[in-house]
PyMOL CGO cylinders between C-alpha atoms (Angstrom):
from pymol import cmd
from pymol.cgo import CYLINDER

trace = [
    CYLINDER, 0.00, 0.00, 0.00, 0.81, 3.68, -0.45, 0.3, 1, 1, 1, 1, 1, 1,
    CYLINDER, 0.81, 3.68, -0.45, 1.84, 5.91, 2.38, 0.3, 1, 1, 1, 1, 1, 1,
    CYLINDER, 1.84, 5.91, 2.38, 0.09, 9.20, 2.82, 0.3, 1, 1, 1, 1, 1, 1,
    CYLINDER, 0.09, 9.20, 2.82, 1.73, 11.93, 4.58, 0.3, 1, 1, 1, 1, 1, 1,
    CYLINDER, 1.73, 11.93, 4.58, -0.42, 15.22, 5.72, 0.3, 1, 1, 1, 1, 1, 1,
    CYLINDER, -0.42, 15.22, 5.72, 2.10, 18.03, 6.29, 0.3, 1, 1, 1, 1, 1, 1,
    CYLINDER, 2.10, 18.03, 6.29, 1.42, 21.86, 7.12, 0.3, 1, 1, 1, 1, 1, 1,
    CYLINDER, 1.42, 21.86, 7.12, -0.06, 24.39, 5.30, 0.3, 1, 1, 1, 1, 1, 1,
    CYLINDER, -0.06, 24.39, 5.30, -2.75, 21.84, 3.74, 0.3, 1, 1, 1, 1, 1, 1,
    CYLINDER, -2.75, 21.84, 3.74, 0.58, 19.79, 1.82, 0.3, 1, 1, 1, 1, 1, 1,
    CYLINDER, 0.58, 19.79, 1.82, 0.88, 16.27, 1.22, 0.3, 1, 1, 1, 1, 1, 1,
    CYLINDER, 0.88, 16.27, 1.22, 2.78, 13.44, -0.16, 0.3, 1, 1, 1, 1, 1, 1,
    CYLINDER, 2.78, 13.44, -0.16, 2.16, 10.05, -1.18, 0.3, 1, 1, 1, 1, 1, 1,
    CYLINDER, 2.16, 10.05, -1.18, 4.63, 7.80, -1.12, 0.3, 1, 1, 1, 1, 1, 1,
    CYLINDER, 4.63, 7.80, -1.12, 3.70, 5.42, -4.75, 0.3, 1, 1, 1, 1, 1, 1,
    CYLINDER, 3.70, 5.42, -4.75, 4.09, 1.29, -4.17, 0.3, 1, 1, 1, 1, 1, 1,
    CYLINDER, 4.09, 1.29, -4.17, 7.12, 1.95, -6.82, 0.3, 1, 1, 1, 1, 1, 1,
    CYLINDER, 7.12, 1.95, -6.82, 8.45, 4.17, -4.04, 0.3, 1, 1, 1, 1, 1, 1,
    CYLINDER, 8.45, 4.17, -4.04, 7.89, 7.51, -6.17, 0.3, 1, 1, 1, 1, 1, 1,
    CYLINDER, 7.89, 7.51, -6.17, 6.43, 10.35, -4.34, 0.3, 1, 1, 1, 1, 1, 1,
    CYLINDER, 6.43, 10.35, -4.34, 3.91, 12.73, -5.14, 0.3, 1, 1, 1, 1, 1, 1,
    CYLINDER, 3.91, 12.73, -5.14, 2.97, 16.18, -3.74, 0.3, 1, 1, 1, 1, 1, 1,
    CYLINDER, 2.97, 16.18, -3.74, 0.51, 18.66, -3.47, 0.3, 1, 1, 1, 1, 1, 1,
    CYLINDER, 0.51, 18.66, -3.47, -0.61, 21.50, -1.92, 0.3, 1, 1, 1, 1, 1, 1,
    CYLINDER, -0.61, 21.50, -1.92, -3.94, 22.57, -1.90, 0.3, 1, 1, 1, 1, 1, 1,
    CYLINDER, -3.94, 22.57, -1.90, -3.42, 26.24, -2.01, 0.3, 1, 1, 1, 1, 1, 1,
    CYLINDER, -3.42, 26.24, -2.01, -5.57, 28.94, -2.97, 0.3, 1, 1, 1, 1, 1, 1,
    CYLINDER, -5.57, 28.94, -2.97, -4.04, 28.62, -6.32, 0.3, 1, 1, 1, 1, 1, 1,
    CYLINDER, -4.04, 28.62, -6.32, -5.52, 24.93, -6.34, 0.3, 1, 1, 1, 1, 1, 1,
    CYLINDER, -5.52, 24.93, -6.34, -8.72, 25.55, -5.17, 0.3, 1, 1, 1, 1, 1, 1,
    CYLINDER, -8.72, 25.55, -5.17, -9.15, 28.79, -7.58, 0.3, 1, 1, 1, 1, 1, 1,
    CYLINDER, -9.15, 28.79, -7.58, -8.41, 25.78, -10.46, 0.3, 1, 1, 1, 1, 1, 1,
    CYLINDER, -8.41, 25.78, -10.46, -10.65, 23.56, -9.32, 0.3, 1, 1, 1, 1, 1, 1,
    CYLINDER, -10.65, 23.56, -9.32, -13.68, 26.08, -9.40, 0.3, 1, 1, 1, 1, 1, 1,
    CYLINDER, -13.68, 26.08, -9.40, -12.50, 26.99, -12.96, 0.3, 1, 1, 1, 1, 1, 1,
    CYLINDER, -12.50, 26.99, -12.96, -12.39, 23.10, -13.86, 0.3, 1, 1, 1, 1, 1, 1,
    CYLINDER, -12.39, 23.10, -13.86, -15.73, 22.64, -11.91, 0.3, 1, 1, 1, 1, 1, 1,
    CYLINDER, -15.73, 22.64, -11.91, -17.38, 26.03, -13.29, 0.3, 1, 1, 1, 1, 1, 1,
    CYLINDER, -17.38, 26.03, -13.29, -17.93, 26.88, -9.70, 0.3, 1, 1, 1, 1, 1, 1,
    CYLINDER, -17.93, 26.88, -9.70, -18.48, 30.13, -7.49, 0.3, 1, 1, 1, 1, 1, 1,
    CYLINDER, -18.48, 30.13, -7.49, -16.86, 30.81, -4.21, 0.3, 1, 1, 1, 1, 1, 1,
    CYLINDER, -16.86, 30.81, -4.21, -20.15, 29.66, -2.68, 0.3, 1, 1, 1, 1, 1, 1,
    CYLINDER, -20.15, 29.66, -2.68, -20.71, 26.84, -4.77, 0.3, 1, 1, 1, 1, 1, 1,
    CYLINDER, -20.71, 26.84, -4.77, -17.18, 25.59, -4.07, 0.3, 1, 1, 1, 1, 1, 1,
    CYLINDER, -17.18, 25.59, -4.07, -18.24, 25.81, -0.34, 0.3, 1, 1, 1, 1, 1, 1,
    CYLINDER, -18.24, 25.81, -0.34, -22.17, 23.78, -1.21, 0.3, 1, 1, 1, 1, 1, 1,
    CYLINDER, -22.17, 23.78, -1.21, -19.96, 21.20, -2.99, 0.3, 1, 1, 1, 1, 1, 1,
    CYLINDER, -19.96, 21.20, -2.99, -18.12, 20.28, 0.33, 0.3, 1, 1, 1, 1, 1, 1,
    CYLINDER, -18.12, 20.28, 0.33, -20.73, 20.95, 3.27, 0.3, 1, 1, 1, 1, 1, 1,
    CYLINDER, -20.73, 20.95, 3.27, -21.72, 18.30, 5.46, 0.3, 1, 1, 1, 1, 1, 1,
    CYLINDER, -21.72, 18.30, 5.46, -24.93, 18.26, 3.90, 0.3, 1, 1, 1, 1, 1, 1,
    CYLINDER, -24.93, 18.26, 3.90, -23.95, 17.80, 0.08, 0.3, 1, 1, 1, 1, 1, 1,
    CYLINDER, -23.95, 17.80, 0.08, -21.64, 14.96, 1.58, 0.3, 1, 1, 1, 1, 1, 1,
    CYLINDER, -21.64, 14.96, 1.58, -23.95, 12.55, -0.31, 0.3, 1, 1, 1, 1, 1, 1,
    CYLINDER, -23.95, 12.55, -0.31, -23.49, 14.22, -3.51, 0.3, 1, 1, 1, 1, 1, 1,
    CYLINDER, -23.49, 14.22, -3.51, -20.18, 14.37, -4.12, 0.3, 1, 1, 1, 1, 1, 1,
    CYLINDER, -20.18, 14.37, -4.12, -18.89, 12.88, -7.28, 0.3, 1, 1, 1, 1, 1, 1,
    CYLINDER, -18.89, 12.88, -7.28, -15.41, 11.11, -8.35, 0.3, 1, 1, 1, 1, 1, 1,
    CYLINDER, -15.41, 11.11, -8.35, -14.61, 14.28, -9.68, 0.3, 1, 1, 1, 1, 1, 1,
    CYLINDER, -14.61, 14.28, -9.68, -14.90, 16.19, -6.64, 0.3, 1, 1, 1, 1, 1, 1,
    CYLINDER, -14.90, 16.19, -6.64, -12.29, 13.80, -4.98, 0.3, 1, 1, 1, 1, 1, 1,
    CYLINDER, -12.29, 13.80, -4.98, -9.91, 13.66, -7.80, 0.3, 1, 1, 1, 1, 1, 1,
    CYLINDER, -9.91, 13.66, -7.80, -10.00, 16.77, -9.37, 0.3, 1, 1, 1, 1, 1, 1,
    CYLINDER, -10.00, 16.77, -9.37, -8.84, 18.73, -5.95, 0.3, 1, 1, 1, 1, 1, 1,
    CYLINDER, -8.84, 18.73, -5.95, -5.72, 16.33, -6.06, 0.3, 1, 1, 1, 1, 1, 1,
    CYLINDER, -5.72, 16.33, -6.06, -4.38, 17.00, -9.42, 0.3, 1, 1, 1, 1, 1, 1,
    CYLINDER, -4.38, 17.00, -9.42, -4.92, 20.76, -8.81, 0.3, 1, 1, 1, 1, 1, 1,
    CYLINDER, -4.92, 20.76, -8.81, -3.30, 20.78, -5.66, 0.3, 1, 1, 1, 1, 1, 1,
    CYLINDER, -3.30, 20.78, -5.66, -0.26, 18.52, -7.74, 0.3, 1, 1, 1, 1, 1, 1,
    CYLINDER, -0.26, 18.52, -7.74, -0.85, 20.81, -10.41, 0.3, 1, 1, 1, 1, 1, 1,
    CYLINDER, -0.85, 20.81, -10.41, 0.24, 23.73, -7.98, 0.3, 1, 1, 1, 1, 1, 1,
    CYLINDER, 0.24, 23.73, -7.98, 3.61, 21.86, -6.87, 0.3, 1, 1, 1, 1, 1, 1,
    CYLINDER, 3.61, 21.86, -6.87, 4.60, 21.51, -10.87, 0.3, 1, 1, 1, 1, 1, 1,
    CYLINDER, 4.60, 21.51, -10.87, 3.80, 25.23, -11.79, 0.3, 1, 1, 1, 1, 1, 1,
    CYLINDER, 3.80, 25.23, -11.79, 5.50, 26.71, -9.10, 0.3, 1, 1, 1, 1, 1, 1,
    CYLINDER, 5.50, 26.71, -9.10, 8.46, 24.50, -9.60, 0.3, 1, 1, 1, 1, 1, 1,
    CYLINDER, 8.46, 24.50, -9.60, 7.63, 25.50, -13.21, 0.3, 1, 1, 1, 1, 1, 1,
    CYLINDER, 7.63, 25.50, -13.21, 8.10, 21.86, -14.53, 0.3, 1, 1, 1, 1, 1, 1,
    CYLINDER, 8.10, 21.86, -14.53, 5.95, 20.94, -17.38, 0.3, 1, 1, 1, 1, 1, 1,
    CYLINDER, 5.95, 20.94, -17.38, 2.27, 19.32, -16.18, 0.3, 1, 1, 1, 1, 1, 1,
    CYLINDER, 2.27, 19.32, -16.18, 1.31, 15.74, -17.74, 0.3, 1, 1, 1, 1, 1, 1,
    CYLINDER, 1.31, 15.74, -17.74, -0.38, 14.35, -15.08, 0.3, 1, 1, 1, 1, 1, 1,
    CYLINDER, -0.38, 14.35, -15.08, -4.07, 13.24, -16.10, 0.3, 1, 1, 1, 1, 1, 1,
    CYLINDER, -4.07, 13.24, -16.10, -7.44, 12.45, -13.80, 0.3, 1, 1, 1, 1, 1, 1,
    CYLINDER, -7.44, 12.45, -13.80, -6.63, 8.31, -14.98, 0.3, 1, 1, 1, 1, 1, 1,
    CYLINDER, -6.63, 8.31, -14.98, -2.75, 8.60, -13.05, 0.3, 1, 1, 1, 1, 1, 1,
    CYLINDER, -2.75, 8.60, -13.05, -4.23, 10.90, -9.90, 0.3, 1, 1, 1, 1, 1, 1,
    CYLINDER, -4.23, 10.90, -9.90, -7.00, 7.85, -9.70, 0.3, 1, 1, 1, 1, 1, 1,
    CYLINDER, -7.00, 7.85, -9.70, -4.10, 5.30, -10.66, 0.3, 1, 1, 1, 1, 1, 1,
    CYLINDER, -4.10, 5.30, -10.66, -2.59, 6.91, -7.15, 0.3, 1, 1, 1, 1, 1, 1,
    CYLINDER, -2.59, 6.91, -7.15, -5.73, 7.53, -5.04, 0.3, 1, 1, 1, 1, 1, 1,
    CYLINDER, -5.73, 7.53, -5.04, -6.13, 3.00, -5.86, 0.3, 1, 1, 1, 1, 1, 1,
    CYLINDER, -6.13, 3.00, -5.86, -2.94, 2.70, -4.01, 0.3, 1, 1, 1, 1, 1, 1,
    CYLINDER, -2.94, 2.70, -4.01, -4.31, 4.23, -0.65, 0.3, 1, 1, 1, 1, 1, 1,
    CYLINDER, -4.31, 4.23, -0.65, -6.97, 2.81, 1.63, 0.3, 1, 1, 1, 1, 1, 1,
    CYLINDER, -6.97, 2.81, 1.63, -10.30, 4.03, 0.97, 0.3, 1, 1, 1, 1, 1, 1,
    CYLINDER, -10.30, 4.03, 0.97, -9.23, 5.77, 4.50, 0.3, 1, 1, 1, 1, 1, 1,
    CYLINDER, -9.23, 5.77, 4.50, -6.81, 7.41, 3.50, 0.3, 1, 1, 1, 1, 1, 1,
    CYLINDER, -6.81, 7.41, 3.50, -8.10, 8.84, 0.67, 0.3, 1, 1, 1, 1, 1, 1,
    CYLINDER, -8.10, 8.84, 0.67, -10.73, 10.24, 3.10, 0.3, 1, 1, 1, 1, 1, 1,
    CYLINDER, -10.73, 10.24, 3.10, -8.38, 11.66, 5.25, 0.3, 1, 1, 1, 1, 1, 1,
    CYLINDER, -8.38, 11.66, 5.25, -6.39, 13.37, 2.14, 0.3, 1, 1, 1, 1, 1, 1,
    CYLINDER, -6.39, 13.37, 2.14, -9.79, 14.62, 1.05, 0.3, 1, 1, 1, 1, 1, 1,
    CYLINDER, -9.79, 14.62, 1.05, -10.88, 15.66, 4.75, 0.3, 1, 1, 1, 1, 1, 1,
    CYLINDER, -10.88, 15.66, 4.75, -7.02, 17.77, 4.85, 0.3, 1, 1, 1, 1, 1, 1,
    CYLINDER, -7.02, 17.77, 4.85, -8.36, 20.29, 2.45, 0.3, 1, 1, 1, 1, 1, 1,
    CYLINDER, -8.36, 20.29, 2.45, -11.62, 21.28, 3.46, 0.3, 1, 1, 1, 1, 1, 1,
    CYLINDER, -11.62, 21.28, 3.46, -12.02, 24.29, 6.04, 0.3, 1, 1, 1, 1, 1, 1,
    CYLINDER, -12.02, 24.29, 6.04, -13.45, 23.58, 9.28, 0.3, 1, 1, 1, 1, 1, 1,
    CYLINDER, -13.45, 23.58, 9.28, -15.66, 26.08, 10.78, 0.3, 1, 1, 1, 1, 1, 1,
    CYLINDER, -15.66, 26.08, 10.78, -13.16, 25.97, 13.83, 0.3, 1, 1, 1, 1, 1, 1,
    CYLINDER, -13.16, 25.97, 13.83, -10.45, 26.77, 11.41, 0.3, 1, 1, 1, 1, 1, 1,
    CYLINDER, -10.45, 26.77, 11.41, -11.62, 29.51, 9.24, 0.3, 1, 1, 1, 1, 1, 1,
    CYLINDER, -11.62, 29.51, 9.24, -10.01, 33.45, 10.20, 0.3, 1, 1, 1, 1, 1, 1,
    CYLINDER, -10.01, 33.45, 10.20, -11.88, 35.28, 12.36, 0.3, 1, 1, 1, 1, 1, 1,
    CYLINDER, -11.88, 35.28, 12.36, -14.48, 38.03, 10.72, 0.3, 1, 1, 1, 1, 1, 1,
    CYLINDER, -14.48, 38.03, 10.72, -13.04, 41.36, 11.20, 0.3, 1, 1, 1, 1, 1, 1,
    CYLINDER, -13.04, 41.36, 11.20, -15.42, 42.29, 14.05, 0.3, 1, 1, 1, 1, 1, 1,
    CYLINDER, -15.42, 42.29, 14.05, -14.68, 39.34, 15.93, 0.3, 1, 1, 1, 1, 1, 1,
    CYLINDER, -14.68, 39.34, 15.93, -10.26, 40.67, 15.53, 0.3, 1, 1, 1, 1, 1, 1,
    CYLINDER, -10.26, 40.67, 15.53, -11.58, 43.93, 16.64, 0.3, 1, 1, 1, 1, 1, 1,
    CYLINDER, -11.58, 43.93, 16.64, -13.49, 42.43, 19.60, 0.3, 1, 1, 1, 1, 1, 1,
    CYLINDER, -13.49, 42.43, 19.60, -10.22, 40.54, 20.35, 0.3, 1, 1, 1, 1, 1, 1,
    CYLINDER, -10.22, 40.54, 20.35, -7.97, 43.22, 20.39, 0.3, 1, 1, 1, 1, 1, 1,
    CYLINDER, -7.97, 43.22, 20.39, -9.88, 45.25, 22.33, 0.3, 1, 1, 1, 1, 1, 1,
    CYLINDER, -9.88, 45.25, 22.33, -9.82, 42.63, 25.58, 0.3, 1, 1, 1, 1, 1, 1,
]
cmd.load_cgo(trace, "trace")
C-alpha cells in the first residue's frame, strides 16, 4: 500500500508502491483551479463540500482537488504538467479508501479553522 503523509499548510505526499512520491498542496491557487475546472463560485465551491452535500459528491470532486493541488507543486516549480485524472486515480487506488478520506478531509475548512471576521479581531484586540 501507499503511504500518505499530511504536512502543514494543507501539503501532502504520497509515497507510490514503486516508491515515487507525489505532492501537493492545496493552495488557494488549487482551489481557484478547481472552481474553474468545476465552473464553480466561491459559494458553490463551499455547497460542494458541506456536510450536507456529503452525499453528492462525485469522483470528480475527490480527484480533481488532487491534481490541482499537484498541479500547484509543478507550476510553481515551473516543470511541465502531464499528469491526467486516470494517473491521480491510478494513485488515489494505491491508498486505503481511508486514507483517501483523510487526504480529502485535509483540504476542506473547518468552521473551527476559518479566520476570524473582522469584528470578531476587533473584539479581540480590544480585551
Amino acid at each position: 500500500m501507499a503511504v500518505l503523509n499530511l504536512l502543514p499548510r494543507k501539503e501532502f505526499e504520497i509515497i507510490l508502491n514503486d516508491g515515487s512520491k507525489v505532492t501537493g498542496r492545496f493552495s488557494y491557487w488549487a482551489e481557484k483551479r478547481f472552481c474553474e475546472k468545476k465552473g464553480l463560485t466561491l459559494t458553490g465551491y463551499g455547497a460542494v463540500y458541506s456536510p450536507e452535500n456529503v452525499d453528492k459528491l462525485t469522483f470528480d470532486d475527490i480527484v480533481l482537488p488532487v491534481m490541482c493541488a499537484v498541479e500547484y507543486v509543478y507550476r510553481s516549480e515551473k516543470k511541465p504538467f502531464d499528469v491526467t485524472d486516470i494517473t491521480v486515480c491510478d494513485w488515489l487506488e494505491q491508498l486505503e479508501n481511508s486514507e483517501v478520506t483523510r487526504l480529502i478531509s485535509h483540504f476542506l475548512v473547518s468552521e473551527e479553522n476559518r479566520p476570524a471576521s473582522p469584528e470578531k479581531k476587533s473584539e479581540t484586540a480590544e480585551s
